[in-house]
C-alpha distance (Angstrom), angle and dihedral (degrees) to the residues before:
residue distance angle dihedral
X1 . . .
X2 3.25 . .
X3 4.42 130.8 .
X4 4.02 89.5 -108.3
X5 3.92 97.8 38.0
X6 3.91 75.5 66.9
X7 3.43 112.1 44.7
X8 4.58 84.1 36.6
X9 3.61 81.6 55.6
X10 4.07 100.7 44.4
X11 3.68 87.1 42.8
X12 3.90 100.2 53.1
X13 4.01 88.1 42.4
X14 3.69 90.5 56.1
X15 3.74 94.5 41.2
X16 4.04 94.6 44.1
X17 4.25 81.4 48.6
X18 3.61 89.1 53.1
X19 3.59 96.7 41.7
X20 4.00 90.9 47.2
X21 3.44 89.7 49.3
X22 3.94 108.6 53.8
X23 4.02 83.5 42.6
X24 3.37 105.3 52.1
X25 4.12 125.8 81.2
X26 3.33 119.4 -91.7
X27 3.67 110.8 -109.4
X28 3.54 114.1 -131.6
X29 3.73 109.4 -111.0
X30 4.15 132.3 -149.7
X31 3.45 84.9 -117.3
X32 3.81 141.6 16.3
X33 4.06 130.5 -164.2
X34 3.71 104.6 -124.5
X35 3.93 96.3 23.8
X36 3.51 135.9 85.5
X37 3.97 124.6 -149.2
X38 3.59 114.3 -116.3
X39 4.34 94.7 -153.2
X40 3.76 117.0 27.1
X41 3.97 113.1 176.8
X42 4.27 121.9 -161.3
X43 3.84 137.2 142.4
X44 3.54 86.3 -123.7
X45 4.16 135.0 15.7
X46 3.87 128.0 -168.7
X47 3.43 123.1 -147.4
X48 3.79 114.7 -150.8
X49 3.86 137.4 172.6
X50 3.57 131.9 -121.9
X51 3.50 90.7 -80.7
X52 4.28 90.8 54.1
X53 3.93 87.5 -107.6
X54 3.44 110.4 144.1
X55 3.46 116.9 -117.1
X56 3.48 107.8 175.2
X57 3.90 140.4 -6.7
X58 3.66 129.3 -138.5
X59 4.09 116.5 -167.0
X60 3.82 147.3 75.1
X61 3.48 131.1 -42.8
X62 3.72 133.1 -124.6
X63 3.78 85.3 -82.2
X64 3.49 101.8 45.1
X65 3.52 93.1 -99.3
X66 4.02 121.1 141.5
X67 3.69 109.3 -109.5
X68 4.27 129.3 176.5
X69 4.28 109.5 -159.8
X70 3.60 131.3 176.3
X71 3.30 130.3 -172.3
X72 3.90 131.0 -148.9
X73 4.24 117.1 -127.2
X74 3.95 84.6 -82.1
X75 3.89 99.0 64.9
X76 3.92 89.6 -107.4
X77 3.36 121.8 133.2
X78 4.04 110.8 -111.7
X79 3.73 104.4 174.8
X80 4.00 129.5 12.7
X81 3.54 147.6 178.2
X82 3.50 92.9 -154.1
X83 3.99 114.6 134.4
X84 3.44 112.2 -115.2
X85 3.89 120.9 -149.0
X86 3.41 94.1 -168.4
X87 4.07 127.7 81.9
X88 3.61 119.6 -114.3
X89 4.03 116.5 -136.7
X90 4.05 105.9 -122.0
């Protein structure tokens, strides 16, 4: 093969890439910069700061149970939803 049936043949495959690509429909994506989701669906979902410190947790418990937490700046839990077996002395 010759030098130029290479670089003819990079070049086109580049350009037909190019051309393809600018074309084409965007495909939506799980994600986009910019752009917020309007319906996310988990078993569980973090909620961190803008450090990545979690400030609260949204899911199930152990026994399948719903169950809303958040947590103060030290980790500890401040507020739950968490069913409590135990009775609480009035």
């Amino acid at each position: 093969m010759s030098r130029w049936n290479v670089v003819l043949s990079v070049l086109l495959g580049f350009s037909s890439g190019m051309f393809a690509w600018y074309l084409s429909p965007r495909l939506a994506a799980a994600q986009q910069l910019g752009r917020t989701a309007r319906v996310i669906s988990a078993q569980k979902f973090i909620l961190v700061d803008e450090h990545g410190v979690q400030a609260g947790i949204f899911g199930f418990d152990k026994n399948g149970r719903p169950e809303i937490t958040l947590l103060g700046p030290d980790g500890n839990v401040i507020w739950s939803t968490e069913l409590r077996t135990e009775r609480i002395a009035h």
